[in-house]
C-alpha positions in Angstrom: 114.6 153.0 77.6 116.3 153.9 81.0 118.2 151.9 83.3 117.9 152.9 86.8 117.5 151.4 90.5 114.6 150.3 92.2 113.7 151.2 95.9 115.6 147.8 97.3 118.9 148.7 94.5 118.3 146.5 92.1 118.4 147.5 88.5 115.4 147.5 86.8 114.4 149.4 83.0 111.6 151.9 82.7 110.3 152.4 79.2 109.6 156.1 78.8 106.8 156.7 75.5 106.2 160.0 74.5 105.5 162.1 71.0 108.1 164.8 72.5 109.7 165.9 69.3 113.0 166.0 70.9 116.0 163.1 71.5 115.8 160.7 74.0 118.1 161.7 76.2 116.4 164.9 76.5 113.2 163.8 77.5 115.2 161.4 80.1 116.2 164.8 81.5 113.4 166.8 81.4 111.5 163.5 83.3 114.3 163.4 85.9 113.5 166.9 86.5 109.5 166.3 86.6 109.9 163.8 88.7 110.8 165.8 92.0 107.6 167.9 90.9 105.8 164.9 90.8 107.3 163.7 94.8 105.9 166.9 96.1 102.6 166.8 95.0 102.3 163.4 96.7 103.7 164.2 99.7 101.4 167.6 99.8 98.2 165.7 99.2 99.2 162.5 101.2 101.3 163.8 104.0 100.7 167.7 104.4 96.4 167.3 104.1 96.2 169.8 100.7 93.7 167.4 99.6 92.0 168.2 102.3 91.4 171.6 102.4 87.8 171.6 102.9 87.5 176.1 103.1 85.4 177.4 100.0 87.3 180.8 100.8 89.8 182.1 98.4 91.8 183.2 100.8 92.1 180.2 103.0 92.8 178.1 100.3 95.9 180.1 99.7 96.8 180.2 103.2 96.7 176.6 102.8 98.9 176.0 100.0 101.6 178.7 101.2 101.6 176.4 104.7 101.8 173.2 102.7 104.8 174.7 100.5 106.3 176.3 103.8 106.3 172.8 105.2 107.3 171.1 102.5 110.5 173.5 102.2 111.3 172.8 106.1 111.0 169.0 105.1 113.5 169.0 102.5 115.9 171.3 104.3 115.4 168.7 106.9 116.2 166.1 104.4 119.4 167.4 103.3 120.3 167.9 106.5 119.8 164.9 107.8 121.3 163.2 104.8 118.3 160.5 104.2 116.8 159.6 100.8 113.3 160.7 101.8 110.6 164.0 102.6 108.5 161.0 104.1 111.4 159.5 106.0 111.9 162.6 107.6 108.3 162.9 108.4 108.3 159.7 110.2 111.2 161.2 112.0 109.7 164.5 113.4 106.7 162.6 114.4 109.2 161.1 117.3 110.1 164.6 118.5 109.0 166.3 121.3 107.3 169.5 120.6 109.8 171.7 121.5 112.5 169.7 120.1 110.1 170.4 116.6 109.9 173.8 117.2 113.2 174.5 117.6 113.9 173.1 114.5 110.8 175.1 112.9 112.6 178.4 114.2 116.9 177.6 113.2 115.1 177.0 109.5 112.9 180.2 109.7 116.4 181.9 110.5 117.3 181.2 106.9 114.7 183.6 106.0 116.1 186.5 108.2 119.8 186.2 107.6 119.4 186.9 103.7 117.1 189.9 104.4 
């Protein structure tokens, strides 16, 4: 059993079941850290189109996923950045800029990239 908040703050208990030989606690942990795997593979398919990749080449369909991991990594930087609970809140944002105002944010984070080389 867990105690936790909901999206609107109130508390609420989640029953976690598993056969996970291990203590509770640790499997509380090891969900917590699931969980964000789980957020990005939402946001991919429902947000970024990798559902959608409709290519039957091998290659493309890589291209794809290195995009939809690319974008997903500017998302998040633009999350913690912007201090706001959410990948999809800061989708919603973006969609209000102006493309060059986008792309100037698409070029400070590729930056990151070059300063470490």
């Amino acid at each position: 059993v867990e105690k936790g908040k909901d999206k609107k703050g109130e508390t609420s208990i989640v029953f976690l079941v598993s056969n996970f030989p291990d203590s509770s606690k640790e499997y509380i942990r090891i969900y917590k850290l699931r969980w964000g795997i789980e957020m990005f593979h939402r946001t991919a398919k429902q947000s970024l189109g990798l559902k959608n990749c409709q290519s039957t080449n091998r290659d493309m369909q890589k291209v794809r996923i290195c995009n939809v991991f690319y974008i997903y990594a500017f998302l998040h930087h633009q999350k913690k950045l912007r201090k706001v609970s959410s990948v999809e809140f800061v989708i919603r944002s973006l969609q209000m800029l102006k493309p060059e105002e986008l792309m100037v944010a698409l070029v400070a984070f590729n930056q990151i990239f070059h300063e470490n080389n």
